[in-house]
PDB file of N, H, CA, C and O in Angstrom:
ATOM      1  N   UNK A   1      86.732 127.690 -37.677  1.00  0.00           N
ATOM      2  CA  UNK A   1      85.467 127.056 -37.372  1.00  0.00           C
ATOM      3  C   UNK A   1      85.197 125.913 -38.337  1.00  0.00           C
ATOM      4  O   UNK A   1      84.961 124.755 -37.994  1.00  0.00           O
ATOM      5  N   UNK A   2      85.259 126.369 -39.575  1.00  0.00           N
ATOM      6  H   UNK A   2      85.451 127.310 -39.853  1.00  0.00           H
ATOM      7  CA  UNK A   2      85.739 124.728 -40.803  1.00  0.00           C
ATOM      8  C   UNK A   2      86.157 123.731 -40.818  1.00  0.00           C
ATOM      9  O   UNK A   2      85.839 122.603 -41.195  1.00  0.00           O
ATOM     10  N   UNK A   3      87.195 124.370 -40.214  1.00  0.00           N
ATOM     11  H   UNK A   3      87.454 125.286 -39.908  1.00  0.00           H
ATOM     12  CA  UNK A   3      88.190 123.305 -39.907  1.00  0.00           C
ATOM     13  C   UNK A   3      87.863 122.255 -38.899  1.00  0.00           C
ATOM     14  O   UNK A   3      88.070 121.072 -39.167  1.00  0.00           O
ATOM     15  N   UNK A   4      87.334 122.648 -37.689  1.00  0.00           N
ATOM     16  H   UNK A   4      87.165 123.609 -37.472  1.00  0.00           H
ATOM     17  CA  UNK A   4      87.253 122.093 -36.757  1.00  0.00           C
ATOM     18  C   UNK A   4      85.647 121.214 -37.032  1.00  0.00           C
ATOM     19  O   UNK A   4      85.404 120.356 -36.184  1.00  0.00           O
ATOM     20  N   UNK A   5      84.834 121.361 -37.896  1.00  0.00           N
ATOM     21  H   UNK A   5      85.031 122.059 -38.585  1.00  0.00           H
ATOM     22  CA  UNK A   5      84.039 120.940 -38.375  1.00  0.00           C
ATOM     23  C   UNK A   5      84.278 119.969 -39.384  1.00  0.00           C
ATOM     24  O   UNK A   5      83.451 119.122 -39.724  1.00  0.00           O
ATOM     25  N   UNK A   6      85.589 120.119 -39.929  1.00  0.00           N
ATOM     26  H   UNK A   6      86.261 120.807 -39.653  1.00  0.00           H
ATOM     27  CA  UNK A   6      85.413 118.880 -41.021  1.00  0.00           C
ATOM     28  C   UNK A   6      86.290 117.922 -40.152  1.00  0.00           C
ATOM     29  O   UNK A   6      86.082 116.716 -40.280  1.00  0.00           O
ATOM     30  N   UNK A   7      87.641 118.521 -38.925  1.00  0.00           N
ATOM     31  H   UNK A   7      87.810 119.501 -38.821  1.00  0.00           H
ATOM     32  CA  UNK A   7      87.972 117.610 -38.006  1.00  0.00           C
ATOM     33  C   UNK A   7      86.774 116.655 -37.340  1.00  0.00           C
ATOM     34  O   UNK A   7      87.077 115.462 -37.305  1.00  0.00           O
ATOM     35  N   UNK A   8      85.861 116.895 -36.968  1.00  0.00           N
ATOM     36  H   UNK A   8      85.615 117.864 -36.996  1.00  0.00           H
ATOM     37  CA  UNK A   8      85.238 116.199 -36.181  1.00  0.00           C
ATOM     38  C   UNK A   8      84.551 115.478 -37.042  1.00  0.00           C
ATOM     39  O   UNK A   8      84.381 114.313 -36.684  1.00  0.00           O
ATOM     40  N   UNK A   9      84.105 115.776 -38.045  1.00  0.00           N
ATOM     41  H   UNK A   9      84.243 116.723 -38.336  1.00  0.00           H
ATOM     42  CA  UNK A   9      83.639 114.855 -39.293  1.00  0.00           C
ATOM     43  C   UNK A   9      84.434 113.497 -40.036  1.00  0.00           C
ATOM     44  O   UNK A   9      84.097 112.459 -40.606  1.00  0.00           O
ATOM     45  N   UNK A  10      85.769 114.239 -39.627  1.00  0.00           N
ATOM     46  H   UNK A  10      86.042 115.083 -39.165  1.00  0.00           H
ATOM     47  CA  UNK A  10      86.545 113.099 -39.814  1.00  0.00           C
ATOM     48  C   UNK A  10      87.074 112.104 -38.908  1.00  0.00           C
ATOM     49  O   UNK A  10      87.578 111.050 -39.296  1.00  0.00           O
ATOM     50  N   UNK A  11      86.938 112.496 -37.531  1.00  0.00           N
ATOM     51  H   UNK A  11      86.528 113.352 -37.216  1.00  0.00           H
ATOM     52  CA  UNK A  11      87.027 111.640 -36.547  1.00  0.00           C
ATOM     53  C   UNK A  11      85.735 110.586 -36.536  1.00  0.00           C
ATOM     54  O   UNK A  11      85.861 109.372 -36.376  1.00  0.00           O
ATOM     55  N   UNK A  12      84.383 111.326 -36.750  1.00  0.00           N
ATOM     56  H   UNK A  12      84.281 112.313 -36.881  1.00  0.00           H
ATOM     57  CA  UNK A  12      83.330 110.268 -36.676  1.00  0.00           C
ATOM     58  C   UNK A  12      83.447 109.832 -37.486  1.00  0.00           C
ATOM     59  O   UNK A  12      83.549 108.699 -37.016  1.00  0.00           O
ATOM     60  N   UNK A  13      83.604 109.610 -39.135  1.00  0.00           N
ATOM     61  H   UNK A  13      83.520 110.531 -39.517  1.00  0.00           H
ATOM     62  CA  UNK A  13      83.673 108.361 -40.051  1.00  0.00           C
ATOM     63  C   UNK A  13      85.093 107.681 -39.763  1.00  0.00           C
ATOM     64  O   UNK A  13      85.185 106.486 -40.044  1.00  0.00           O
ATOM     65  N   UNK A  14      85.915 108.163 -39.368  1.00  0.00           N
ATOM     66  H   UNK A  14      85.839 109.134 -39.139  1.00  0.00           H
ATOM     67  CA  UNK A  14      87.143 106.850 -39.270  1.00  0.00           C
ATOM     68  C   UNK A  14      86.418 106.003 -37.673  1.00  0.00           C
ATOM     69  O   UNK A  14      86.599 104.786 -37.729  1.00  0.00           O
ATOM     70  N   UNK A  15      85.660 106.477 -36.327  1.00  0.00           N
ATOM     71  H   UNK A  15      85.513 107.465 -36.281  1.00  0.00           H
ATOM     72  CA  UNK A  15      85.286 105.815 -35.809  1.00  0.00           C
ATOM     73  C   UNK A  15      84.558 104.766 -36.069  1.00  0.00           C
ATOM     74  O   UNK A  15      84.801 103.622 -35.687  1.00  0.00           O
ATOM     75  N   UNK A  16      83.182 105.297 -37.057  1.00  0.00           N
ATOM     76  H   UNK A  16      82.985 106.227 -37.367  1.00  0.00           H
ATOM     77  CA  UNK A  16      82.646 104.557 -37.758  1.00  0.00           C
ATOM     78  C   UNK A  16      82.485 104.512 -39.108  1.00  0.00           C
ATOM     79  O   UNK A  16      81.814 105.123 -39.939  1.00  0.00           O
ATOM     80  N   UNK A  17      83.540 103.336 -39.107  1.00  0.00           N
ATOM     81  H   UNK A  17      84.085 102.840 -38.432  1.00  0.00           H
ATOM     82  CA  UNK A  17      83.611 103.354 -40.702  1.00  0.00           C
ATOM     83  C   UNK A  17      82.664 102.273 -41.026  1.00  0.00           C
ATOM     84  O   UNK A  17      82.067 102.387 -42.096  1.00  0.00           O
ATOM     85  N   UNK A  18      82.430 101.280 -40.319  1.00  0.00           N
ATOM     86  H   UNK A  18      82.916 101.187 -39.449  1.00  0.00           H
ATOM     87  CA  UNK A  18      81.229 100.774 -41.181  1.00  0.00           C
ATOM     88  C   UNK A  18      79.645 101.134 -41.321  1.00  0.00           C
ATOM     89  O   UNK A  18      78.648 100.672 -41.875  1.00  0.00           O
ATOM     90  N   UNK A  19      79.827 101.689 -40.901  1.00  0.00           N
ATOM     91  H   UNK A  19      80.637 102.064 -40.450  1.00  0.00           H
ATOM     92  CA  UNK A  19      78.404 102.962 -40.570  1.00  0.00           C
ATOM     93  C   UNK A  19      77.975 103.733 -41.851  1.00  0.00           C
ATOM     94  O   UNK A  19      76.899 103.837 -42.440  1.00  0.00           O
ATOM     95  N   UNK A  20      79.766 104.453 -42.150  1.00  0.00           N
ATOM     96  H   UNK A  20      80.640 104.369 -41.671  1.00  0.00           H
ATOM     97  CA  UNK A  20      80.012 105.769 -42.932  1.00  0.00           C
ATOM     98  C   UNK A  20      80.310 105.088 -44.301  1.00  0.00           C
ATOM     99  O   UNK A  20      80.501 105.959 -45.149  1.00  0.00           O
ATOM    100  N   UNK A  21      80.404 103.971 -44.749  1.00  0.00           N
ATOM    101  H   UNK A  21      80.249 103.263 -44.060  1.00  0.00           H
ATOM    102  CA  UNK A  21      81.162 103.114 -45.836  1.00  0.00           C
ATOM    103  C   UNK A  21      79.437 102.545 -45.738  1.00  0.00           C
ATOM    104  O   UNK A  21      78.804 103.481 -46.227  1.00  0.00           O
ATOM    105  N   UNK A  22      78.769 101.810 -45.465  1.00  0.00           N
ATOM    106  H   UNK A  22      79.283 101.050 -45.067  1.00  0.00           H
ATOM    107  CA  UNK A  22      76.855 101.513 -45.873  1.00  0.00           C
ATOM    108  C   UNK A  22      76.290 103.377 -46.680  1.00  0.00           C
ATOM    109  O   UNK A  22      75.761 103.418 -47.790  1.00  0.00           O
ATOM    110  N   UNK A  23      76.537 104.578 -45.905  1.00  0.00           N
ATOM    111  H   UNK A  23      76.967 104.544 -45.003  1.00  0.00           H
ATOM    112  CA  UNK A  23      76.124 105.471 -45.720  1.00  0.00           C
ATOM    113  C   UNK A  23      76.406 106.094 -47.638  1.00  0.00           C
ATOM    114  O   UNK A  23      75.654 106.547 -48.501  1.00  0.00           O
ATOM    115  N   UNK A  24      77.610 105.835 -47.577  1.00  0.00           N
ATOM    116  H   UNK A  24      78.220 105.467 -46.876  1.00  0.00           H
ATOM    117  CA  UNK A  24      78.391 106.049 -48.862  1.00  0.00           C
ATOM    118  C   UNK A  24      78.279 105.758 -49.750  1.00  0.00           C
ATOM    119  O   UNK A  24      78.280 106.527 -50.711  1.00  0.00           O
ATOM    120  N   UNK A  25      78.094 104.193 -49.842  1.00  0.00           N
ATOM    121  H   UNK A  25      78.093 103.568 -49.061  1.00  0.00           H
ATOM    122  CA  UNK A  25      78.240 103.408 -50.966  1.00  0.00           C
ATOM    123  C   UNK A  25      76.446 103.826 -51.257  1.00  0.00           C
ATOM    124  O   UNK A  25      76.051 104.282 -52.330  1.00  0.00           O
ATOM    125  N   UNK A  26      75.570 103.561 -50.099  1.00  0.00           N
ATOM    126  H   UNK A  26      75.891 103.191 -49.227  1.00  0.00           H
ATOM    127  CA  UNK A  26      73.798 103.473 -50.109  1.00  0.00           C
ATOM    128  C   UNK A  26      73.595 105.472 -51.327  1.00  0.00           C
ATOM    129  O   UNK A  26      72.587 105.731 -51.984  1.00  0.00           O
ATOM    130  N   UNK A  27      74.503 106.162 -51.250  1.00  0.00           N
ATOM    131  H   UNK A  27      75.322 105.951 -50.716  1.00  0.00           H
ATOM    132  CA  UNK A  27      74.055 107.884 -51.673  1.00  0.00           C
ATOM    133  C   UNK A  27      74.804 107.397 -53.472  1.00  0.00           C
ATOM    134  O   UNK A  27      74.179 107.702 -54.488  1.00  0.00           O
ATOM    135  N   UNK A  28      75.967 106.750 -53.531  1.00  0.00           N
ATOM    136  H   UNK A  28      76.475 106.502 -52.706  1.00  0.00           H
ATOM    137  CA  UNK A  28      76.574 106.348 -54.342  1.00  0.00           C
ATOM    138  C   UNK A  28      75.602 105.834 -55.658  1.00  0.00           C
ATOM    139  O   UNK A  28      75.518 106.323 -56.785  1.00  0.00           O
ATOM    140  N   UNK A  29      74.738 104.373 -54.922  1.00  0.00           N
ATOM    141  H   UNK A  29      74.806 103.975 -54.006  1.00  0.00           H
ATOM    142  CA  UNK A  29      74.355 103.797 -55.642  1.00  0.00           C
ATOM    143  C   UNK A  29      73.075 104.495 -56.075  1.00  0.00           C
ATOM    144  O   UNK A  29      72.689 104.215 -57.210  1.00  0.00           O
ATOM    145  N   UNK A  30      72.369 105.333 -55.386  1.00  0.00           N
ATOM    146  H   UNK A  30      72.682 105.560 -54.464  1.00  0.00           H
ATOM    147  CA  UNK A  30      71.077 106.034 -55.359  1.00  0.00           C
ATOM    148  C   UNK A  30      71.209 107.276 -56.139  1.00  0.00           C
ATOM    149  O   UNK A  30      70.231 107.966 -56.427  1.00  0.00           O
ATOM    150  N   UNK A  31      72.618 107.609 -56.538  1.00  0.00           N
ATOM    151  H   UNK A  31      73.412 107.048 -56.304  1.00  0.00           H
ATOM    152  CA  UNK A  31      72.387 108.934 -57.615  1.00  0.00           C
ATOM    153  C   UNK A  31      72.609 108.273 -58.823  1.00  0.00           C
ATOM    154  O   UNK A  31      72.135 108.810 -59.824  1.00  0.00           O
ATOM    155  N   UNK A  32      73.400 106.925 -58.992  1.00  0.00           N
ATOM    156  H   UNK A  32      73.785 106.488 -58.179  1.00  0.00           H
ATOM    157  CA  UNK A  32      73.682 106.479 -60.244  1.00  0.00           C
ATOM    158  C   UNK A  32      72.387 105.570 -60.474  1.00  0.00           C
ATOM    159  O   UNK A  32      72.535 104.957 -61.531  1.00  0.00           O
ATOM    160  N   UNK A  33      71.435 105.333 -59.994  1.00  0.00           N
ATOM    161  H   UNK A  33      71.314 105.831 -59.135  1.00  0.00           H
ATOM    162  CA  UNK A  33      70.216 104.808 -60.607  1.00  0.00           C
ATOM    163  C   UNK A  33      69.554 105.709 -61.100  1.00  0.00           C
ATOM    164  O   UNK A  33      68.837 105.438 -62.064  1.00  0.00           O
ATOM    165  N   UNK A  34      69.608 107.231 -60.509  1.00  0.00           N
ATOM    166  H   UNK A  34      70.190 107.452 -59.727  1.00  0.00           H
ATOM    167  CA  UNK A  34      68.524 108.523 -60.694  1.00  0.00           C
ATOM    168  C   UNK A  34      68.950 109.105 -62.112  1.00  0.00           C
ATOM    169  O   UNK A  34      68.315 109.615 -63.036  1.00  0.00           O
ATOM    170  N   UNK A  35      70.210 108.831 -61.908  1.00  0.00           N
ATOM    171  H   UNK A  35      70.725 108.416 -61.158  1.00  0.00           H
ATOM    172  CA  UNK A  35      70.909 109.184 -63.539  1.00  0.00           C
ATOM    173  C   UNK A  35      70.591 108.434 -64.529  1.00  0.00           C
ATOM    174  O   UNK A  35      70.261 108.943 -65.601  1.00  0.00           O
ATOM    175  N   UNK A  36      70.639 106.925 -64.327  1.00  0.00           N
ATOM    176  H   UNK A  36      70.907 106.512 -63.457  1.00  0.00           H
ATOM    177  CA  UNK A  36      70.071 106.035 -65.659  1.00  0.00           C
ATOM    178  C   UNK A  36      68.350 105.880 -65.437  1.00  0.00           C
ATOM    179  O   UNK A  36      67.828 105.166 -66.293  1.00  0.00           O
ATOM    180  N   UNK A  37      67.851 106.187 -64.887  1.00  0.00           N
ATOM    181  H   UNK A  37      68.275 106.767 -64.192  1.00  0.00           H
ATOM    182  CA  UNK A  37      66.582 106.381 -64.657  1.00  0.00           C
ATOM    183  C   UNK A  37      65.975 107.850 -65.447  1.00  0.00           C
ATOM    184  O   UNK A  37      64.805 107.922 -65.822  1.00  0.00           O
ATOM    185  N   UNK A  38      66.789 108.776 -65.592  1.00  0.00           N
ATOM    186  H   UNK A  38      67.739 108.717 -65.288  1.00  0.00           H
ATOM    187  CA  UNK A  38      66.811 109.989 -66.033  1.00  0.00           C
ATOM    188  C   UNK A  38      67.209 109.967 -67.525  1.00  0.00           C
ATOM    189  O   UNK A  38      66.735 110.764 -68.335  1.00  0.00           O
ATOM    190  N   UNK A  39      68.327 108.776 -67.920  1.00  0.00           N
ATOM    191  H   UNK A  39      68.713 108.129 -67.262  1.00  0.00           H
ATOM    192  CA  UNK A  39      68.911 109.227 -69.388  1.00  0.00           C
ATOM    193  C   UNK A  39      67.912 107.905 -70.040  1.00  0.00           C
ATOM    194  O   UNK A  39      67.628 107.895 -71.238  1.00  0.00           O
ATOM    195  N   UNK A  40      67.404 106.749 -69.031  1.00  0.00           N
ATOM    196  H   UNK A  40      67.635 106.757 -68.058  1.00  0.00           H
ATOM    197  CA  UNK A  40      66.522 106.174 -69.454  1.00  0.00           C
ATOM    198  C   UNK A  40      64.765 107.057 -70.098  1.00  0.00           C
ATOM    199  O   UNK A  40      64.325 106.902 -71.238  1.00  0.00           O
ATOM    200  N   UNK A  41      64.231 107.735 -69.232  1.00  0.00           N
ATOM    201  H   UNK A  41      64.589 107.861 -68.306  1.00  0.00           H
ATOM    202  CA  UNK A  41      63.396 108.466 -69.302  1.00  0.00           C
ATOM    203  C   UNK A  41      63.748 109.989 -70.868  1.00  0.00           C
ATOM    204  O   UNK A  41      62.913 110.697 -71.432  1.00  0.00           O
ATOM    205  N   UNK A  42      65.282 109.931 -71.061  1.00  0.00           N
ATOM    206  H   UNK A  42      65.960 109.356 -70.603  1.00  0.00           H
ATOM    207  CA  UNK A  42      64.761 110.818 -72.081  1.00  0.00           C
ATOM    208  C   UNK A  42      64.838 110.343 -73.423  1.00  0.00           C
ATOM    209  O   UNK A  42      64.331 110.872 -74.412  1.00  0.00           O
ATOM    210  N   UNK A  43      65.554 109.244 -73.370  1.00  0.00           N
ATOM    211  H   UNK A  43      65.966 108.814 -72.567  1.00  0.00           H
ATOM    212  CA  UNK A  43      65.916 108.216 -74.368  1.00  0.00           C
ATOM    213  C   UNK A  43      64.641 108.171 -74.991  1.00  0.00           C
ATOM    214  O   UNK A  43      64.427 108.583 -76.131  1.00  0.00           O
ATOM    215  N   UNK A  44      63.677 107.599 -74.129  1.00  0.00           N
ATOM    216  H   UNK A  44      63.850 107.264 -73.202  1.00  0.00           H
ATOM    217  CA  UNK A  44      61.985 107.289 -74.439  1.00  0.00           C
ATOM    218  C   UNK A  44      61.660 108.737 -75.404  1.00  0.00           C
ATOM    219  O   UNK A  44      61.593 108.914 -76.620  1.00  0.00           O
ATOM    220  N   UNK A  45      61.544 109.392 -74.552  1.00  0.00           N
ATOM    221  H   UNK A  45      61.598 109.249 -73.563  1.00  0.00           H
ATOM    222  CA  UNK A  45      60.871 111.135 -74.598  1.00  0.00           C
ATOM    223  C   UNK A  45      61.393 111.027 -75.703  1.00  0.00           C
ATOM    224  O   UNK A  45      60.592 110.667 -76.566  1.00  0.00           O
ATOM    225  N   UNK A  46      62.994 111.281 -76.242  1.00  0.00           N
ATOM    226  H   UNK A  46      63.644 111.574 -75.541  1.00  0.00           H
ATOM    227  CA  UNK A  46      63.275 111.779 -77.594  1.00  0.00           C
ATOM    228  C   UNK A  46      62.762 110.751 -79.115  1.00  0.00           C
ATOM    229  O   UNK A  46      62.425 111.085 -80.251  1.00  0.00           O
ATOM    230  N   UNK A  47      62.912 109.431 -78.448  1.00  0.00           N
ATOM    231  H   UNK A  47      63.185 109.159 -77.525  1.00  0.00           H
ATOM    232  CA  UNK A  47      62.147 108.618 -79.515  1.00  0.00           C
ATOM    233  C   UNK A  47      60.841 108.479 -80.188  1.00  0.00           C
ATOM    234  O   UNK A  47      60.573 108.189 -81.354  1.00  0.00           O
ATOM    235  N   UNK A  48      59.834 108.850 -78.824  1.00  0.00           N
ATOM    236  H   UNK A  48      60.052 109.086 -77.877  1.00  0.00           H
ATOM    237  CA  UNK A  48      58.395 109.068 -79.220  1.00  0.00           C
ATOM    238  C   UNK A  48      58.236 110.562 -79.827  1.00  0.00           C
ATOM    239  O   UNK A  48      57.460 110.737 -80.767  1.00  0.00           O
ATOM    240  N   UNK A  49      58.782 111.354 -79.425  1.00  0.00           N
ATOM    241  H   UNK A  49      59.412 111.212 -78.661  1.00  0.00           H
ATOM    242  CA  UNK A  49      59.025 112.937 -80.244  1.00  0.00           C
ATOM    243  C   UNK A  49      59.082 112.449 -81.718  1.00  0.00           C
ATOM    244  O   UNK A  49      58.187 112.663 -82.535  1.00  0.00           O
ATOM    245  N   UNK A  50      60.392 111.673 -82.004  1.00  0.00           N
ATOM    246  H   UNK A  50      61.119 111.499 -81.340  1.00  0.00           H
ATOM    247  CA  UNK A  50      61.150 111.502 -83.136  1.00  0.00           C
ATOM    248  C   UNK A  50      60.144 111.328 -84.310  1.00  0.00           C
ATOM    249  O   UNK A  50      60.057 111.992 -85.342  1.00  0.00           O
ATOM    250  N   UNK A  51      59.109 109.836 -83.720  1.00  0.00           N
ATOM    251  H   UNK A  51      59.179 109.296 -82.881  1.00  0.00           H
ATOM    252  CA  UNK A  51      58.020 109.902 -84.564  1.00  0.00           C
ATOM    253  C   UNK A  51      57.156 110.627 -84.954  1.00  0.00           C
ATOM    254  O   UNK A  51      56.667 110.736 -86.078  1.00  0.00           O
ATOM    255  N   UNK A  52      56.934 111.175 -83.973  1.00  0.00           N
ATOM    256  H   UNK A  52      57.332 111.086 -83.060  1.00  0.00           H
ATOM    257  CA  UNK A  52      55.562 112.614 -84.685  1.00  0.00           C
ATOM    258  C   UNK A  52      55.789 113.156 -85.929  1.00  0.00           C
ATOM    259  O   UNK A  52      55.016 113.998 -86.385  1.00  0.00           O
TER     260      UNK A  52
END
């Protein structure tokens, strides 16, 4: 049943690959902002701590 689920998963992104390649790159770029947005945000946090 897996199998045949990641078959058909793989038939629709090689159909549409420019679809699945926007789809990719768009999840790509959106976790690596959440991450420097995140190590940005503790950077702050640990500096204003630092002073107290």
């Amino acid at each position: 049943m897996i199998k045949n689920y990641i078959l058909v998963t793989l038939r629709n992104l090689y159909k549409n690959r420019i679809y699945a390649l926007i789809n990719i790159l768009g999840l790509g770029m959106a976790l690596a902002i959440c991450i420097v947005a995140y190590f940005n945000h503790m950077f702050g946090y640990d500096y204003d701590r630092w002073q107290q």
